[in-house]
DODOVEX-806507 format. One record per residue (C-alpha): residue number from 0; x, y, z. Coordinates in nm, 2 decimals. Layout:
BEGIN
SITE     k        x        y        z
SITE   NUM        X        Y        Z
...
This chain:
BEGIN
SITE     k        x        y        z
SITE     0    -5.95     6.56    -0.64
SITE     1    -5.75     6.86    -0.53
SITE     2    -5.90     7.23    -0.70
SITE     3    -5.68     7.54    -0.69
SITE     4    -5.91     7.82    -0.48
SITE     5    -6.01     8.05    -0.76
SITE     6    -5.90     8.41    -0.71
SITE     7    -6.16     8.69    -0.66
SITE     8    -6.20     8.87    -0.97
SITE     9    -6.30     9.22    -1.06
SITE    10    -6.50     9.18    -1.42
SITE    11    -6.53     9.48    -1.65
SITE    12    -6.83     9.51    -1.84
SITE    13    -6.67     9.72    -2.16
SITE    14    -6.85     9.66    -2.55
SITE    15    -6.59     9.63    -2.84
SITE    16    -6.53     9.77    -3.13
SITE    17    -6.37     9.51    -3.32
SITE    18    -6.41     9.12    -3.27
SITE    19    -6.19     8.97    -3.52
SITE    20    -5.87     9.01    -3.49
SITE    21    -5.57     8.98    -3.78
SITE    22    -5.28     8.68    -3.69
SITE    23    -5.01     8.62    -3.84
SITE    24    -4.73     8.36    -3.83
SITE    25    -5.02     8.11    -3.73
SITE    26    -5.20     7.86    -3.92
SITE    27    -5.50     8.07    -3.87
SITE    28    -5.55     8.41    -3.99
SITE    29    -5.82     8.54    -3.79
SITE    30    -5.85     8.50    -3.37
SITE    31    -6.13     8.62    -3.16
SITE    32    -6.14     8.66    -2.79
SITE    33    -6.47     8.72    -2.61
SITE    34    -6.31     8.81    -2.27
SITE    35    -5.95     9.00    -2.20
SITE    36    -5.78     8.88    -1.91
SITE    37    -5.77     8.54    -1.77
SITE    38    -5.86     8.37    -1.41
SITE    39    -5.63     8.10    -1.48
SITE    40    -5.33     8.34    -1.40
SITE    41    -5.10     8.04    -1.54
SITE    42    -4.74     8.10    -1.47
SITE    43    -4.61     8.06    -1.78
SITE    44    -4.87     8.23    -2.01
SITE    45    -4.75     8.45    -2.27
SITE    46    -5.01     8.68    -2.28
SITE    47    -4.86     8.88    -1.98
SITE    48    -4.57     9.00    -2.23
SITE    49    -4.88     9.15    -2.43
SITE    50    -4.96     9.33    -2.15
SITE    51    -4.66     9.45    -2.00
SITE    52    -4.60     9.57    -2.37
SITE    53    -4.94     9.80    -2.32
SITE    54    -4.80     9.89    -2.00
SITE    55    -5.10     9.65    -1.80
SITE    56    -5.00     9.45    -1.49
SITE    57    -4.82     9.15    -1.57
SITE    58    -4.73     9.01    -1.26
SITE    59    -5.00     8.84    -0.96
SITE    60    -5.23     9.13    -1.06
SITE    61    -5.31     8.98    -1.39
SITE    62    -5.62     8.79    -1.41
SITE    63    -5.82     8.98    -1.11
SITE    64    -5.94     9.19    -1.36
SITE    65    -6.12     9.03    -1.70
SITE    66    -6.26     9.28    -1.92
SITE    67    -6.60     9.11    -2.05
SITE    68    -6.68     9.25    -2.42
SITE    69    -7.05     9.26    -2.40
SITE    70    -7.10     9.30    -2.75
SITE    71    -6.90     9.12    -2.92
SITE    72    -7.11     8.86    -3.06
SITE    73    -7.32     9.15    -3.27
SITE    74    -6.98     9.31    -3.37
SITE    75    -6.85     8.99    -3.48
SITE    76    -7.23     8.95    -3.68
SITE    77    -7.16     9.24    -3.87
SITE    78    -6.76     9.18    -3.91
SITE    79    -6.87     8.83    -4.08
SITE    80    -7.15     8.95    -4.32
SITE    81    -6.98     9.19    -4.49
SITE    82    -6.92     9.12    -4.85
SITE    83    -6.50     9.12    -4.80
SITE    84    -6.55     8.79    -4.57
SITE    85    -6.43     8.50    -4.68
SITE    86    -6.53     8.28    -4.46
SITE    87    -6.14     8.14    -4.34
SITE    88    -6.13     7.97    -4.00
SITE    89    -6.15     8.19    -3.70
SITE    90    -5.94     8.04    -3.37
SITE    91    -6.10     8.15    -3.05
SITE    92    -5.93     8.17    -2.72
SITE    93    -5.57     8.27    -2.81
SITE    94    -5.51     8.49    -2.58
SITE    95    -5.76     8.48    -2.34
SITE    96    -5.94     8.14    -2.21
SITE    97    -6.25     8.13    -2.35
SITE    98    -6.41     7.91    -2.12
SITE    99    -6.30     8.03    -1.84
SITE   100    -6.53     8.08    -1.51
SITE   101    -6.63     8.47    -1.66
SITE   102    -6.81     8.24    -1.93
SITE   103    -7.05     8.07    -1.70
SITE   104    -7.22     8.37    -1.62
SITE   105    -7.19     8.61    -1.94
SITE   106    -7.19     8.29    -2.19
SITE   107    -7.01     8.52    -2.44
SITE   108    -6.83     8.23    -2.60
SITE   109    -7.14     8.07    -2.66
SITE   110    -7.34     8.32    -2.84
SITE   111    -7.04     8.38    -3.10
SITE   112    -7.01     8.00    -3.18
SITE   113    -7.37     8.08    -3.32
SITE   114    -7.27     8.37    -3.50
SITE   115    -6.97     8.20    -3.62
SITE   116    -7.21     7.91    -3.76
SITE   117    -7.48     8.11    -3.88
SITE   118    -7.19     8.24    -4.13
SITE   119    -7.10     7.94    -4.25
SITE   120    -6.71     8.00    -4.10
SITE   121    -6.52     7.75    -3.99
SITE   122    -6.34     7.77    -3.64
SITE   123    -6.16     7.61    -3.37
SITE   124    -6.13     7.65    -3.00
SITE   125    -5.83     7.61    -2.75
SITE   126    -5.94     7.56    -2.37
SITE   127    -5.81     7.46    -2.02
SITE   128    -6.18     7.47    -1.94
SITE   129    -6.39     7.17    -1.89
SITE   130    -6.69     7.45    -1.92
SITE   131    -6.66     7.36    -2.30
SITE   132    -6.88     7.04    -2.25
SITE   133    -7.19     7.28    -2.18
SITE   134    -7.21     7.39    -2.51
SITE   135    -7.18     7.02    -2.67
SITE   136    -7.49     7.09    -2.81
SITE   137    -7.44     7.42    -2.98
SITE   138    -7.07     7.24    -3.10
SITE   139    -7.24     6.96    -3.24
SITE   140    -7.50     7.20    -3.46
SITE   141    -7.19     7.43    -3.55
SITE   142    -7.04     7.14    -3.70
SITE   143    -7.32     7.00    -3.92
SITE   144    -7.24     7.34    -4.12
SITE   145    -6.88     7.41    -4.09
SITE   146    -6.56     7.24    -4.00
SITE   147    -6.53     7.25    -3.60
SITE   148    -6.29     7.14    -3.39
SITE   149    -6.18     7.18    -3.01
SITE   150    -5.83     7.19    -2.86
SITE   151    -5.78     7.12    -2.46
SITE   152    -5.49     7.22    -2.30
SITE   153    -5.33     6.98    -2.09
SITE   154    -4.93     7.00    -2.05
SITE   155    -4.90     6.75    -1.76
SITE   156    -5.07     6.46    -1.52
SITE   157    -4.86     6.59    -1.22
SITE   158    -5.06     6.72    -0.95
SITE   159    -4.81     6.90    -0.77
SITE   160    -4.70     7.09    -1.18
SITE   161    -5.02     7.14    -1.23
SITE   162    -5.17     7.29    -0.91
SITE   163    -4.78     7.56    -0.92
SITE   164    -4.81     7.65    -1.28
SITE   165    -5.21     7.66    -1.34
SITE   166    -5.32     7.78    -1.01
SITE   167    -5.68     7.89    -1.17
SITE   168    -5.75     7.54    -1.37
SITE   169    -5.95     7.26    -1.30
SITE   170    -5.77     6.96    -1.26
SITE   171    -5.61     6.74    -1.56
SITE   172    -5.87     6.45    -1.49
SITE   173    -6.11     6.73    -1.53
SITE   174    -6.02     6.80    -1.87
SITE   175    -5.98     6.47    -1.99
SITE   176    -6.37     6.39    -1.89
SITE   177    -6.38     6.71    -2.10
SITE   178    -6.25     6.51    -2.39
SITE   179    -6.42     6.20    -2.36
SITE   180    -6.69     6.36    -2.37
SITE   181    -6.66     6.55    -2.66
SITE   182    -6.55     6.28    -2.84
SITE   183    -6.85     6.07    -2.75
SITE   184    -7.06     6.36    -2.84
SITE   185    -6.88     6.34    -3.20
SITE   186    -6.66     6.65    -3.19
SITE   187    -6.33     6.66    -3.30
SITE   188    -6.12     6.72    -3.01
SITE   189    -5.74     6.70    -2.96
SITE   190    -5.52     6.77    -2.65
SITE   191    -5.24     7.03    -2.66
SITE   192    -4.89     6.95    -2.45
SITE   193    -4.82     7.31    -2.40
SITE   194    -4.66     7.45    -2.28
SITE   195    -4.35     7.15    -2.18
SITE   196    -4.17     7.28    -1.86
SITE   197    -3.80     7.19    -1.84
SITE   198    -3.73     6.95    -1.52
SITE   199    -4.14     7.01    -1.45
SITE   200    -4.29     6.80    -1.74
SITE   201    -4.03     6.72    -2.02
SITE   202    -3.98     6.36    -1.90
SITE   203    -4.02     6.11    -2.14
SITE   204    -4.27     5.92    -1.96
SITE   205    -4.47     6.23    -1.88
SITE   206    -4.54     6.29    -2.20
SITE   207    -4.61     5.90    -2.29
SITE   208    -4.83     5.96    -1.95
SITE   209    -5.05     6.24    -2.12
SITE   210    -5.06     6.12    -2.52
SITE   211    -5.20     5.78    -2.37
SITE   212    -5.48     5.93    -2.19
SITE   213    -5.51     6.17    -2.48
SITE   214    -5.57     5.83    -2.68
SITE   215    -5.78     5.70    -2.37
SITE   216    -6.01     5.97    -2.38
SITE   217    -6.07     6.04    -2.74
SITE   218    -5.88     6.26    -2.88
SITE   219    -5.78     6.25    -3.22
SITE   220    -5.48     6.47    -3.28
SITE   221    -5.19     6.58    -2.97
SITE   222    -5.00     6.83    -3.03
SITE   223    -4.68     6.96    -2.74
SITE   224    -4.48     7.31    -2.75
SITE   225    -4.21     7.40    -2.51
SITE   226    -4.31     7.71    -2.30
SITE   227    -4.07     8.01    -2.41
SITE   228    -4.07     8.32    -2.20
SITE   229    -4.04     8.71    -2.32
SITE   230    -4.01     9.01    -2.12
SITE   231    -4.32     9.02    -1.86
SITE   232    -4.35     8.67    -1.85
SITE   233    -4.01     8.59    -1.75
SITE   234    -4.00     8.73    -1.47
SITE   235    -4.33     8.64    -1.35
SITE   236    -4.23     8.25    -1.40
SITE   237    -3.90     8.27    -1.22
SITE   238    -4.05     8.46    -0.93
SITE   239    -4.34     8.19    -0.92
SITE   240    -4.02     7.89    -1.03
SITE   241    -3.84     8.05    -0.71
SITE   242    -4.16     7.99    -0.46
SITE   243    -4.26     7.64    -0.54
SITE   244    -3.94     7.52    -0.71
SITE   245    -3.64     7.67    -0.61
SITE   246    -3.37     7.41    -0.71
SITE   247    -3.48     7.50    -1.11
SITE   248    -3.39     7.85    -1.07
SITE   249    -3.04     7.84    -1.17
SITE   250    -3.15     7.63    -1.49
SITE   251    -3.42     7.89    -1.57
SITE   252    -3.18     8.14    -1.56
SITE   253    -2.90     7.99    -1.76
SITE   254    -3.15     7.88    -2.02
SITE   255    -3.32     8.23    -2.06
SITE   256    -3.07     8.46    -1.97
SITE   257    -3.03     8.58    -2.32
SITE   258    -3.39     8.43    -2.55
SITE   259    -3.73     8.39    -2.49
SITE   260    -3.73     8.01    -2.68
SITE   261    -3.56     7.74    -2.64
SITE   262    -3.31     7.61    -2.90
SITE   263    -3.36     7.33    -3.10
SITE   264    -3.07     7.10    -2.93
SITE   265    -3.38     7.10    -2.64
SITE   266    -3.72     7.15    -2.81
SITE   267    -3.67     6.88    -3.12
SITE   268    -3.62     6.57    -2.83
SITE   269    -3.92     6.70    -2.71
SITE   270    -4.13     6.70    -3.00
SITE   271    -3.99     6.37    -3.09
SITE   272    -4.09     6.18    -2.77
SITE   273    -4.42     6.35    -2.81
SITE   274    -4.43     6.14    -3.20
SITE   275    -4.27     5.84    -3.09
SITE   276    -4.58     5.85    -2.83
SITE   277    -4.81     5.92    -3.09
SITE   278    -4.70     5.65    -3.25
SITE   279    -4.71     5.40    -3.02
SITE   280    -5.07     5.45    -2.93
SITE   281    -5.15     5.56    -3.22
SITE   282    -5.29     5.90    -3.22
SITE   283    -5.26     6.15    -3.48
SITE   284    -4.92     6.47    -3.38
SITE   285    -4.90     6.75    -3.50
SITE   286    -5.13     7.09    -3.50
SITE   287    -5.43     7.00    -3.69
SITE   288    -5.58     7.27    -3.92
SITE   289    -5.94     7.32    -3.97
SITE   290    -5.97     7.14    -4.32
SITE   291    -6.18     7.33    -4.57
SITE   292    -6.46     7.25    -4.74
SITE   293    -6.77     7.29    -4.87
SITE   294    -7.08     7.38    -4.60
SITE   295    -7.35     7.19    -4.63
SITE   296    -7.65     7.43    -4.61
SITE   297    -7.96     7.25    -4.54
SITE   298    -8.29     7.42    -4.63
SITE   299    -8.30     7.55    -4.25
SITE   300    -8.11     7.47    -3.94
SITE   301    -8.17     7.65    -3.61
SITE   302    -7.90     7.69    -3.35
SITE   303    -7.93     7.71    -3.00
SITE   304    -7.76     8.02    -2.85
């Protein structure tokens, strides 16, 4: 199997102030990112309007430079006990991969599932990185207390999409032995279609392609989102569109010349092949939230960080 050479990256060890951070329009209210900037460098990722925003390289030079918050599991100890916590589900990796290969070494992502746990507050995790299957264990303890549950990220089966748009990821097969493995490990894990490339990965039998191995591997819920594309990112994606697929140009342009999302007359066929998939499998659509319930608090229960 084909792996993209991973970039060299610079990694900035910098302590937080703040871990949790405040969302809105999600289903989640709460996000936490152990690491800022990403060695995935994805095309399409939406962070790099963030940063062009805080006037940070958007372009190739994004993700040669991860900023590595090495206290952020404390912070986010104290941010959880305070009295004014109540314990609603925190979604980490949301703008930053939190299993990406920074996490290998510094194991950040790790030692705040434990915190998260230890507080009895629910979370889940989104992830291009089969790195997540290390911390089964830890997963599998978090769960026992609180409602866990673990999103990959996995648009397409096309090698030739995958190795232009993701050049930093590990391979789709990869992440689908991610899957099955958390699912034979008893953690509930879905797979995310996003974000659905127009002329790259919109085909109807591409998506069939991916909910069935979704279904294959384990996963109990598939989700998809068409890729939209603000200021910062547009750019980057047409110059990258330009390189490896320069016949899509022209449709780029007409399509964003004027928005950053896609209109409806595009994105609903797209969610409705993704259900008709679904259905045919069947496999659960739709963004799952964390449901809520009652912790079970046994007398003592130790987790390995």
């Amino acid at each position: 199997m084909f792996y993209t050479r991973p970039v060299r990256a610079e990694y900035r060890l910098e302590p937080c102030k703040t871990a949790l951070n405040a969302v809105r329009g999600m289903p989640f209210r709460w996000s936490l990112n152990p690491y800022m900037g990403c060695a995935h460098r994805c095309t399409f990722c939406y962070v790099r309007a963030f940063e062009q925003r805080a006037d940070r390289p958007a372009d190739e030079r994004y993700g040669r430079s991860i900023r590595v918050k090495t206290n952020v599991a404390e912070v986010l100890r104290g941010e959880l006990a305070r009295a004014s916590w109540q314990q609603e589900e925190v979604a980490v990796g949301t703008a930053t991969d939190p299993y990406q290969p920074a996490e290998g070494r510094y194991r950040l992502t790790r030692t705040c599932i434990g915190e998260l746990a230890h507080a009895w507050t629910p979370f889940s995790l989104i992830t291009r990185g089969p790195l997540v299957v290390r911390d089964i264990d830890v997963l599998q303890e978090a769960a026992e207390r609180v409602p866990v549950s673990v999103t990959v990220s996995l648009p397409t089966l096309d090698d030739r999409v995958w190795r232009t748009t993701e050049p930093g990821t590990a391979p789709p097969r990869s992440r689908l032995e991610a899957v099955r493995r958390l699912a034979d490990a008893g953690i509930d894990v879905g797979v995310g279609l996003a974000p659905i490339l127009p002329g790259l990965s919109d085909d109807p039998e591409q998506l069939r392609a991916v909910v069935r191995a979704a279904k294959a591997a384990g996963a109990r819920t598939v989700w998809a989102a068409p890729v939209h594309l603000r200021p910062g990112v547009r750019e980057h994606f047409l110059a990258a569109l330009e390189r490896d697929w320069p016949e899509l140009v022209p449709r780029y342009e007409e399509l964003f010349s004027w928005r950053a999302y896609l209109p409806n007359a595009l994105t609903q066929p797209l969610r409705e092949h993704v259900r008709a998939a679904a259905r045919a499998v069947p496999i659960r659509e739709g963004y799952r939230r964390t449901e809520r319930r009652e912790p079970v608090r046994p007398a003592q229960l130790t987790l390995a960080v």
